[in-house]
N, C-alpha and C positions, 0 to 999 in steps of 0.2 A: 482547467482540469486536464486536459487531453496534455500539455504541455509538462505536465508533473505528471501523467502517466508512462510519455514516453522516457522520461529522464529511469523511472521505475523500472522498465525492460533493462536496462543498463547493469543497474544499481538498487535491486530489492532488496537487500541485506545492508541498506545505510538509511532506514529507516528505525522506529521504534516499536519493538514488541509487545503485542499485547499482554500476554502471558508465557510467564518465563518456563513453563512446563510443554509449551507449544512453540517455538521459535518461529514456525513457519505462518501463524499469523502475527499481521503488522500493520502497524497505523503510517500513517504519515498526510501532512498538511497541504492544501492546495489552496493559492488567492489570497486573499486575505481572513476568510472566516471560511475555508469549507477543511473537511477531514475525511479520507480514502481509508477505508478500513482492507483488507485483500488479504488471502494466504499464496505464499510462493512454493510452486512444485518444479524441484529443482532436477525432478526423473523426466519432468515433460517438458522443460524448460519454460515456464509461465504461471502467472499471476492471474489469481481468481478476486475482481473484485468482488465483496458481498456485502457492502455498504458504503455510501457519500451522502456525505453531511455536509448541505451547503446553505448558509446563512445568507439572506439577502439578495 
């Protein structure tokens, strides 16, 4: 997980949107079964995780 967060600092906009009325929340996959939920604030440069989802 820490390893697909930092990739995330990078590259928050090469993930997939929750909702296409909010751009700035975004999903994306970590592991093999886990899922980083996070919105990107691109005024303060960073990433709110507010859910992972990890299987197993």
């Amino acid at each position: 997980m820490v390893e697909r967060v930092s990739k995330l600092v990078g590259a928050p906009w090469e993930t997939q949107t929750l909702d296409r009325d909010e751009p700035s929340f975004r999903q994306c996959t970590f592991g093999d079964l886990g899922l980083l939920s996070f919105q990107v604030d691109d005024d303060r440069e960073q990433i709110r995780i507010f859910d992972v989802t990890w299987v197993g």
